[in-house]
C-alpha positions as a LaTeX table, in Angstrom:
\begin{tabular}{lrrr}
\hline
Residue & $x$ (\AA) & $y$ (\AA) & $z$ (\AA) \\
\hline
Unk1 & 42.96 & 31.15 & 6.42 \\
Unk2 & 42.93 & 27.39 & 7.63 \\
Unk3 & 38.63 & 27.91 & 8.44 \\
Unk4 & 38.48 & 29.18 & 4.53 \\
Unk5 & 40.04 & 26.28 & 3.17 \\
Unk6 & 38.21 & 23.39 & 5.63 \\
Unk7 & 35.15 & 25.18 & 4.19 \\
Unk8 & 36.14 & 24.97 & 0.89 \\
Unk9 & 37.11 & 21.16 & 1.40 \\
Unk10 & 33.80 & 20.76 & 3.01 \\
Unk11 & 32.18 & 22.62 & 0.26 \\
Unk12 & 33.79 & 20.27 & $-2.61$ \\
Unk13 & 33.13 & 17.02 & $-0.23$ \\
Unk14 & 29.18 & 17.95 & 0.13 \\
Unk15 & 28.99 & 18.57 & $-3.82$ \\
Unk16 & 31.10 & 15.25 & $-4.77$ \\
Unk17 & 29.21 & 13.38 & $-2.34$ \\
Unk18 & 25.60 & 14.84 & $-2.92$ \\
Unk19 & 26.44 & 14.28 & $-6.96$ \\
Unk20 & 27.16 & 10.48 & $-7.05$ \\
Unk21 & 24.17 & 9.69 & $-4.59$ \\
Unk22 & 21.12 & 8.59 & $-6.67$ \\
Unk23 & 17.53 & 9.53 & $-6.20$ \\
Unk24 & 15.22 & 7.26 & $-5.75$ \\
Unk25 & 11.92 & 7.99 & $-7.72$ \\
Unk26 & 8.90 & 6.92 & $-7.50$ \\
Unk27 & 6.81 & 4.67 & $-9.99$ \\
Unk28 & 3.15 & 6.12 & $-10.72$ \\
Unk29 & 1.53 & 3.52 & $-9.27$ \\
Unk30 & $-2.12$ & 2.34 & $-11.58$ \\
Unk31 & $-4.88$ & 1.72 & $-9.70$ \\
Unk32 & $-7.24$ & $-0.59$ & $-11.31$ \\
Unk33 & $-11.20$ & $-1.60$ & $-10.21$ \\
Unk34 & $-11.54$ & $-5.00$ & $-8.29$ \\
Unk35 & $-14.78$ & $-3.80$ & $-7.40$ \\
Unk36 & $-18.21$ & $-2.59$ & $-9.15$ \\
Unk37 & $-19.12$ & 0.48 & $-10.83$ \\
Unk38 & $-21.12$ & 2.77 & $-8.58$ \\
Unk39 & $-23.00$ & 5.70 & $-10.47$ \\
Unk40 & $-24.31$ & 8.76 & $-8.89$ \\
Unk41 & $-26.07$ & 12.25 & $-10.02$ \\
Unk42 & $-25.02$ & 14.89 & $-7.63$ \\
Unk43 & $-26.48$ & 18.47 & $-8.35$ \\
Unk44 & $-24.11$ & 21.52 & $-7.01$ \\
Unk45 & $-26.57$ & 24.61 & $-5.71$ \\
Unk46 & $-25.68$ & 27.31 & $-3.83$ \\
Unk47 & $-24.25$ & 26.24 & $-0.89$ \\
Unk48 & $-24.75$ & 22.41 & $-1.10$ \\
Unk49 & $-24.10$ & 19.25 & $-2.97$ \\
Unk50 & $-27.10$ & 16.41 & $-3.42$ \\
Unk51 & $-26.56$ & 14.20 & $-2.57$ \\
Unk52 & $-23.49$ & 15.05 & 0.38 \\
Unk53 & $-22.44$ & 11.58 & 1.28 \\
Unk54 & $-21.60$ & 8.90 & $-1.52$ \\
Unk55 & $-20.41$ & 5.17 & $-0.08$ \\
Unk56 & $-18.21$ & 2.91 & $-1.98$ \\
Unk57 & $-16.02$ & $-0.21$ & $-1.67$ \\
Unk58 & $-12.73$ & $-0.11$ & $-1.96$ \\
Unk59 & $-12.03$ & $-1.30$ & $-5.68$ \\
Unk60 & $-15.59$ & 0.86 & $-6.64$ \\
Unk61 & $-14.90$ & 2.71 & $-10.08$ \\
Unk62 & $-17.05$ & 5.73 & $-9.23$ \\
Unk63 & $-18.26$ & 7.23 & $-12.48$ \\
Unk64 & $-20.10$ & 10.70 & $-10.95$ \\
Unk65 & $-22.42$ & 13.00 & $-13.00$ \\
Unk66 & $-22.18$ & 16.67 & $-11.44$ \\
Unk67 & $-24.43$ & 19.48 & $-12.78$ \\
Unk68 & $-24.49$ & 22.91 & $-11.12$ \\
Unk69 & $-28.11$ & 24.35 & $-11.17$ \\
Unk70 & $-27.29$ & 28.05 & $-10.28$ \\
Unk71 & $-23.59$ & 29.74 & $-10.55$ \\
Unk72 & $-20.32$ & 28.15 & $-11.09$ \\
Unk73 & $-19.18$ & 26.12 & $-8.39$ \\
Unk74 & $-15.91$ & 23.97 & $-8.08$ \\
Unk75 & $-15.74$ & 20.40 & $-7.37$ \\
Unk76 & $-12.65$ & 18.77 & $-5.48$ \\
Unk77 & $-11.85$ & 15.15 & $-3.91$ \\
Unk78 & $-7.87$ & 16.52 & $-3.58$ \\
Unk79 & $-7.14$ & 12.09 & $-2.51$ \\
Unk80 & $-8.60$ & 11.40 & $-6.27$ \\
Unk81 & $-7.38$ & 13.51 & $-8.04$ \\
Unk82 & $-10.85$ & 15.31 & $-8.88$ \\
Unk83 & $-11.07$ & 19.13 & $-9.87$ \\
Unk84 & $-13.41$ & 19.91 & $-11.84$ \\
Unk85 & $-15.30$ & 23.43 & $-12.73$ \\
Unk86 & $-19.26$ & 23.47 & $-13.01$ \\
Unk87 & $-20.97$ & 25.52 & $-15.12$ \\
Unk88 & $-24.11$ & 26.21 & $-15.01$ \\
Unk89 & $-26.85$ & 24.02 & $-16.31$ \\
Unk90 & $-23.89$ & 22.06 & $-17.85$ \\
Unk91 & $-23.13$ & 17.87 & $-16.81$ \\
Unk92 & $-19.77$ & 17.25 & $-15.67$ \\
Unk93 & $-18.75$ & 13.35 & $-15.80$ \\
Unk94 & $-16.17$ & 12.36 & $-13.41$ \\
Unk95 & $-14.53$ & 8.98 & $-13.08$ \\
Unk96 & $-12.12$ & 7.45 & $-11.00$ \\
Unk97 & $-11.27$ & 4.24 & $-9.01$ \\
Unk98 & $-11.99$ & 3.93 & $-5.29$ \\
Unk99 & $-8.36$ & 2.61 & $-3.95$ \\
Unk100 & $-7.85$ & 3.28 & $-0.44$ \\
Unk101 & $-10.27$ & 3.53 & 1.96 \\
Unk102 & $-11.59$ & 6.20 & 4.46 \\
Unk103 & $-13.78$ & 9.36 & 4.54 \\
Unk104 & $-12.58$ & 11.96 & 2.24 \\
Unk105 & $-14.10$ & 14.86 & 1.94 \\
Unk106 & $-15.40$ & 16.70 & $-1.65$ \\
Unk107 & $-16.05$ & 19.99 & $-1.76$ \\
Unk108 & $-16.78$ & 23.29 & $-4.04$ \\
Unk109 & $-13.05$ & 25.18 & $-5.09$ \\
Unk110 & $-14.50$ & 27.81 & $-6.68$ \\
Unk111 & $-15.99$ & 31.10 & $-4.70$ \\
Unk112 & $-19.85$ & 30.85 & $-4.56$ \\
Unk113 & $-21.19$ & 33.36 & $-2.41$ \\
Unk114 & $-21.43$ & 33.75 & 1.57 \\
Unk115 & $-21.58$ & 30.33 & 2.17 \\
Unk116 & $-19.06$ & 28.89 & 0.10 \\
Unk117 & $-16.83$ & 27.30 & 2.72 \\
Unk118 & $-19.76$ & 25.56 & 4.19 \\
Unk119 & $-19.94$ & 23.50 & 1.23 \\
Unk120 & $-18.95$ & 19.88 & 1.89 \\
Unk121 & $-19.47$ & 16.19 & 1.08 \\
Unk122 & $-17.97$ & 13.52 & 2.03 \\
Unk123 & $-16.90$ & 9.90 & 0.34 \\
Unk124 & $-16.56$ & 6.89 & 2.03 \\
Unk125 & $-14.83$ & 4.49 & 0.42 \\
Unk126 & $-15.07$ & 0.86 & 2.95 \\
\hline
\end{tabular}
């Protein structure tokens, strides 16, 4: 009887404790371009993007213009924020701002065929 109540106490202690704490939450941080606007044409084709590696600064808005020439591909930076579904013979304008730097890799999120998974890019944002 003693082990029920001590978990009982417990119990009331972790709920009364765990209830006053506050969360912290984040702020949506704004990125905003210190840098130039970079333009590019990529064309999606079964199983590759043209072209496959795009260079930016840091800073860079990046204003891409993405047209699939054959079936419906996918196109995905997941560190940007960038998801976007191609069409066929339809433009796609995508725009965001370069903020950290590294190599991230783009690539199609939407089943093309046998070689799907082999379709890559990369951006490299210096």
């Amino acid at each position: 009887m003693k082990r029920f109540w001590s978990l009982i106490l417990l119990f009331v202690f972790v709920v009364i404790v765990g209830g006053c704490t506050e969360q912290q939450k984040t702020q949506p941080t704004t990125i905003t371009s210190t840098g130039e606007i970079k333009e590019f044409q990529i064309t999606a084709s079964q199983f590759s993007f043209e072209p496959n590696i795009i260079t930016v600064n840091k800073g860079d808005t990046v204003k891409l213009k993405i047209k699939s020439v054959d079936v419906t591909h996918g196109f995905t930076i997941n560190e940007f924020g960038v998801n976007e579904k191609l069409e066929p013979g339809k433009m796609i304008d995508v725009e965001f701002v370069a903020g950290k730097t590294g190599a991230f890799s783009f690539y199609c999120s939407i089943f093309c065929g046998n070689g799907h998974s082999g379709m890559r890019g990369e951006l490299v944002v210096k």
